[in-house]
Residue, then its C-alpha position, 0 to 999 in steps of 0.5 A: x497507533x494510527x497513521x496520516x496521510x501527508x500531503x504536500x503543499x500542492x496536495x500531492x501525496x508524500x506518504x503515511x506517518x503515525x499520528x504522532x508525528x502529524x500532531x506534532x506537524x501542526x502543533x508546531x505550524x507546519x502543517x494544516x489539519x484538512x481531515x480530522x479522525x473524529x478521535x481527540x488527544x488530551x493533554x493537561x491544559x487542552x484537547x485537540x482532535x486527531x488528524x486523519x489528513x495533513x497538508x504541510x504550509x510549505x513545499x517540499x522538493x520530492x526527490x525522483x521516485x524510481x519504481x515502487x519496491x517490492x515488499x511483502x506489504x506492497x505485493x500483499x496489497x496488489x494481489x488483494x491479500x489473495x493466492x493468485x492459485x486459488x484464490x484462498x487467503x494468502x500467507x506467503x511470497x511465491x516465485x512464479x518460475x522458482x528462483x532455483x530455476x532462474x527466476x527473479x526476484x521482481x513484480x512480474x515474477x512474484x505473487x501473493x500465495x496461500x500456505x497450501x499451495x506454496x507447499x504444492x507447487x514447491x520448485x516447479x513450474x506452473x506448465x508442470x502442475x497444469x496450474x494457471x495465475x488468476x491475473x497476470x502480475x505485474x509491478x505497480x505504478x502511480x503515487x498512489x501505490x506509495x500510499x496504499x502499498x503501506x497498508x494502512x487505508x482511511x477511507x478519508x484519504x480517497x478524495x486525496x489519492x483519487x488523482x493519483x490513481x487510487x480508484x484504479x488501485x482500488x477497483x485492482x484490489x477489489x477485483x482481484x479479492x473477490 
């Protein structure tokens, strides 16, 4: 299904929410429709075009929002989908210094890894095997990371996230898949 970008009522991002639940925002007048998807639902008596972006009417107080947490779909998205090794397509979460080694489990330590060379490296360090990381990893910041972290990217969203980082967020993934 496909998802929204939900904004606030001051145009800052709040996150990603299936276009279900976007539809039912502004059917029931809490939020406007800024950007349609070209795509249109039907029901009996009417059809209304899909959203691609929502601006909710009335502002809603965001709780502070600490450092973005670490999953696999937020690491897979800063890494590119790449194997920070070799640069082949990543299937796997490596530890950078093993945790069986005193590693830990954190943005500066974790990386996005293909099966090959997550198997290669096993509980080793990278000094060992004479490897080296493509970029050195680190966590990411800015709100737009909150968006684009989720995985689900509509090119429609770009103008919306652009204050918010995405063109450093983008030009990071970009560079670090090709």
């Amino acid at each position: 299904m496909p998802h929204v970008l939900v904004l606030n009522a001051s145009y800052e991002p709040l996150g990603v929410v299936p276009l279900r639940r976007a539809l039912v925002l502004v059917l029931e007048n809490k939020a406007i429709c800024l950007e349609e998807s070209g795509a249109f639902l039907h029901s009996e008596t009417r059809t209304v075009p899909a959203p691609s972006v929502v601006r909710l009417k009335r502002f809603v107080r965001v709780p502070y929002r600490g450092p973005v947490p670490l999953t696999r779909r937020a690491l897979f998205a800063r890494d590119g989908g790449r194997c920070m090794y070799c640069g082949g397509v990543a299937t796997s979460v490596d530890h950078v210094i093993p945790k069986s080694r005193g590693g830990q489990h954190a943005w500066e330590n974790v990386v996005a890894s293909c099966r090959r060379c997550n198997h290669v490296k096993a509980d080793r360090h990278l000094l060992e095997l004479g490897w080296r990381l493509r970029h050195k990893p680190a966590p990411p910041t800015g709100l737009a990371w909150r968006i684009i972290g989720t995985g689900h990217r509509d090119p429609r969203w770009m103008p919306y996230l652009q204050p918010f980082g995405a063109d450093d967020v983008m030009a990071r993934i970009d560079g670090i898949s090709a």
